[in-house]
C-alpha positions in Angstrom: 138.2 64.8 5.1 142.3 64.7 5.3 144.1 65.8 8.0 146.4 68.7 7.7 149.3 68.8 10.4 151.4 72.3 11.1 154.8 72.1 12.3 155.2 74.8 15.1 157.7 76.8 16.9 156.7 79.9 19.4 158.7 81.6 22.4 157.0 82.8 25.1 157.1 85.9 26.9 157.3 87.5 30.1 156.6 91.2 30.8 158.6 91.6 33.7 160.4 94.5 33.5 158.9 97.7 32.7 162.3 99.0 30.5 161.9 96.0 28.5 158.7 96.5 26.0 159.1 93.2 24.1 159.6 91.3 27.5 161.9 88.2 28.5 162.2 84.8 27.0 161.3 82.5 28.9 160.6 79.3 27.3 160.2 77.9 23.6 158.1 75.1 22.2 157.7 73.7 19.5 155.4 70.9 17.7 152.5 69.7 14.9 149.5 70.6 15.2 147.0 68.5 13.6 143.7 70.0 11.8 140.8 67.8 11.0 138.6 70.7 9.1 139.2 71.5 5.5 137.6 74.3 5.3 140.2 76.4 7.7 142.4 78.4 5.7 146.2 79.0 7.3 144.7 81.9 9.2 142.2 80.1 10.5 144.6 77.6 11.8 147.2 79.6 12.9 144.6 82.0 15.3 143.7 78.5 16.6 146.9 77.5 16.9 147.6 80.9 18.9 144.2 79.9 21.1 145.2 76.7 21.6 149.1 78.2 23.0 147.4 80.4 25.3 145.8 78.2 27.4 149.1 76.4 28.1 150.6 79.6 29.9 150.9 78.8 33.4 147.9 80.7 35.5 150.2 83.0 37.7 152.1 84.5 34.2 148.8 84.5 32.5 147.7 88.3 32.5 151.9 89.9 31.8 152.9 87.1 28.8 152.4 86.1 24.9 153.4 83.6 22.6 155.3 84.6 19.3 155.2 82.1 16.5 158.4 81.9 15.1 157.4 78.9 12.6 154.6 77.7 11.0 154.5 75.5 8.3 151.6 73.2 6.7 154.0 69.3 6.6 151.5 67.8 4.6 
């Protein structure tokens, strides 16, 4: 098994005003995300990935917020 790392970047988004569908900025991250199984494909990775993002949003912006991945590349 080799390990596969992913450099990231995503901005995350608040829904806070109703005139504003796509929502504000209101922070951006970015890092590698390491992948252990070789038989994920890119997709596979990347909807973890988006998992893995989504339990980072903070509880009381949970339900009105979304991460968009603005990078994602395989660094091996």
């Amino acid at each position: 098994m080799t390990t596969r790392y992913y450099f990231y970047t995503a901005d995350l988004y608040l829904y806070d005003d109703p005139a504003n569908p796509v929502g504000k900025r209101v922070g951006d991250y970015q890092g590698v995300y390491p992948v252990d199984d070789d038989a994920l494909t890119p997709d596979q990775v990347f909807t973890n990935l988006l998992e893995e993002l989504k339990k980072t949003i903070p509880e009381e912006i949970k339900d009105n917020s979304y991460y968009h991945v603005t990078q994602f590349n395989n660094v091996n």
